[in-house]
N, C-alpha and C positions, 0 to 999 in steps of 0.2 A: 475881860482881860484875856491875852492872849495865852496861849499850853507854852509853855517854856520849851518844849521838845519842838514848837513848829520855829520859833522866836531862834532859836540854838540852827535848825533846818538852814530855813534864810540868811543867816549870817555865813552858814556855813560853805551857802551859794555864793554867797557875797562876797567873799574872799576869796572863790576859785575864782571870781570874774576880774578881783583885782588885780590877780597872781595875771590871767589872762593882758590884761590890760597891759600890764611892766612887758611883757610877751612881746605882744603890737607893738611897744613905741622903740623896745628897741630891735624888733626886726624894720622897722620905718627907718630909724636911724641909719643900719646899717645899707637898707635900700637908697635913702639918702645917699650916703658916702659913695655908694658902687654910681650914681647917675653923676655926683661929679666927678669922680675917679674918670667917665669915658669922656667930659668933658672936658677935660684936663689933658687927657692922653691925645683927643680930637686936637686940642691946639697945640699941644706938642709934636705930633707926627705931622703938622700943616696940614691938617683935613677942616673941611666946611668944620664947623662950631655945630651942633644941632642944640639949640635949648627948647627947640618944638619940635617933634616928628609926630605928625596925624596918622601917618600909616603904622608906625610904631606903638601911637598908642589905641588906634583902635582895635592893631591885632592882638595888642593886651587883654582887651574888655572882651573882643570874640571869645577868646582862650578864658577866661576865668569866667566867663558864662554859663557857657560849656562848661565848663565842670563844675558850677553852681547848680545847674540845672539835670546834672546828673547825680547832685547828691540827696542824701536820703532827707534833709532838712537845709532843702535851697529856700535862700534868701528874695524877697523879689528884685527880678534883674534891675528894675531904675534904682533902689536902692545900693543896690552893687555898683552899678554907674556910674551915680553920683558921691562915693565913697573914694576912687578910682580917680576920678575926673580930679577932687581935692587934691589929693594924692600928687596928680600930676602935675597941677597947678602950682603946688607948695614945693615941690620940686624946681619947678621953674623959677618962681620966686627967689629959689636961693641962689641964683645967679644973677 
């Protein structure tokens, strides 16, 4: 049987990671809204439409590498990449 003080520990991880979670989806959200907010402005001011920019988003992935790989508990970069890549995907989708 488990020490009740380690059982109380983990749970207590457990919920800063939930709290984290609610974090993530809605700064996703509001990242969401901000990528069609410029698509929306793009077809309002009669600019090309972008629902894909490759230069865009790899100088995304450059930049958040770079300071993955400059923090004191970096992630591995494909894992970053393919988090990122979703990300983008799921954005596009929503057009």
């Amino acid at each position: 049987m488990a020490d009740p003080r380690s059982e109380a520990a983990i749970e207590k991880l457990r919920t800063e990671i939930d709290s984290l979670d609610n974090e993530i989806l809605d700064l996703m959200r509001r990242r969401f809204n901000l990528s069609r907010r410029i698509m929306t402005d793009q077809h309002r001011f009669g600019m090309p439409v972008e629902v894909f920019s490759r230069d865009r988003e790899e100088q995304t992935l450059d930049r958040l590498k770079k300071m993955n790989d400059e923090s004191d508990c970096p992630m591995r970069g494909s894992h970053l990449g393919n988090i990122w890549k979703m990300i983008f995907s799921c954005t596009r989708v929503g057009w």
